[in-house]
N, C-alpha and C positions, 0 to 999 in steps of 0.2 A: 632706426633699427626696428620699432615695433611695425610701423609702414610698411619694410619690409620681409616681417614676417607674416604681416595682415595680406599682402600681396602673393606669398608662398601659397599658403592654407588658400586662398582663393581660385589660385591655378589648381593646386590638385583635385579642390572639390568639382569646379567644372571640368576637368580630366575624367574623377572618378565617374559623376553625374552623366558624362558620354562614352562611359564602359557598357557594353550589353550586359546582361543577367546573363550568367552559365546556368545548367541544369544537373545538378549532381545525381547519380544512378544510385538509390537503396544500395544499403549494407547487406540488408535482407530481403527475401520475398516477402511481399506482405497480401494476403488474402483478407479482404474486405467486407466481411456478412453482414448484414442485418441481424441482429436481437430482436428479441420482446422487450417489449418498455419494462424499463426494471421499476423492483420497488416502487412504492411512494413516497416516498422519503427518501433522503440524499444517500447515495453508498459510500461509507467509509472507506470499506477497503474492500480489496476484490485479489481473489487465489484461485488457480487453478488447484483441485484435489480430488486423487481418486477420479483422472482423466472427466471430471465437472468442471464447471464454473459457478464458483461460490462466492457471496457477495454478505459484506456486513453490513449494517444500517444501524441508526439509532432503537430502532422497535427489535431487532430480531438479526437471524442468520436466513439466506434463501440461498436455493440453486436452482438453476436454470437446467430444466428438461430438457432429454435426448434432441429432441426437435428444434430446439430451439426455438420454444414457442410461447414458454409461462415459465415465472419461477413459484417455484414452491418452497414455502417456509418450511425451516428444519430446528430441530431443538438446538438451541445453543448456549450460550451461559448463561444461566439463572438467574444469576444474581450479582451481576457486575456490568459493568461498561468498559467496554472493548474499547483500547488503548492504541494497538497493534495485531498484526497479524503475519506470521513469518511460517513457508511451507518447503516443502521439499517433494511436492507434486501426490505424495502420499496420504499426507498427513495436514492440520495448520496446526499450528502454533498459534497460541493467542493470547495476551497480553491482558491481563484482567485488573482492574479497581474498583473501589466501589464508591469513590467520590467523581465528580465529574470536572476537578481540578487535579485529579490523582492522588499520590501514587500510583505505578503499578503494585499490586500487592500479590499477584500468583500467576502463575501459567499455567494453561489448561492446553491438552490435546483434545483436537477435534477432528474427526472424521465424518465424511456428509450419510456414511449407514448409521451414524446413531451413537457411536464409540465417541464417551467424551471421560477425559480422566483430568486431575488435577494431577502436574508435577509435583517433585520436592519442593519444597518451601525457597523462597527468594533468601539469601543474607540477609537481607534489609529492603524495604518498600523503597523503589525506585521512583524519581522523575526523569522525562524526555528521555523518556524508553525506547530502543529499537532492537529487534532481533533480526538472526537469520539461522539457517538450519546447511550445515557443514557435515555430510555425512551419519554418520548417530547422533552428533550432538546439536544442541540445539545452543548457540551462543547469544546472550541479553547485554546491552549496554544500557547505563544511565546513570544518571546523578542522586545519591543518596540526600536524605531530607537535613544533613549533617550541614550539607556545604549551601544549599538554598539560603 
């Protein structure tokens, strides 16, 4: 019996092995640019906002110029370490702690003119955080420090 089903598996892999490759046609168009070398440092996360491209790192917040040629650093949270980042092409969302094992402990709005505000306060400081933005709202998951 195991003989042959040692002998099965071995027909189809030489079958499969003598199938050509297909070539499947993009879902989407995709247009191909060159950038500027980003950052020095590794980028966390990366949003479209306020028709930019906006990019998070461990040092800071940057956006990449009209030209697409240099980014430039922009103020971003003070005094936290960015967790996450969730937008809705307008605005980000951004996911704030101040340990670098977490919690999240607050969400902060960001915009790349300068506009930065703290939301209302979390229920509870959050771990393995993710957001997304649904219209006005802005929705957060994770796991409170209750159940860790």
């Amino acid at each position: 019996m195991i003989r042959a089903v040692r002998l099965l598996l071995i027909s189809v892999l030489l079958l499969l092995a003598g199938t050509p490759a297909t070539r499947a046609e993009n879902l989407v168009d995709l247009d191909i640019e060159p950038l500027a070398a980003a950052p020095a440092e590794a980028v966390t996360h990366l949003l479209s906002v306020e028709g930019a491209l906006v990019a998070w790192s461990a040092s800071g917040v940057w956006r990449l110029d009209q030209q697409q040629q240099s980014w430039r650093r922009l103020q971003g949270p003070g005094d936290g370490i960015v967790f996450g980042v969730a937008g809705d092409g307008q605005a980000a969302y951004v996911l704030v702690g101040s340990s670098s094992n977490g919690p999240v402990e607050r969400i902060e709005r960001f915009s790349p003119g300068g506009e930065q505000r703290s939301l209302p306060p979390l229920p509870a400081p959050l771990f393995s955080s993710h957001a997304a933005v649904a219209g006005s709202k802005v929705w957060i998951v994770g796991v409170d420090g209750e159940v860790i």
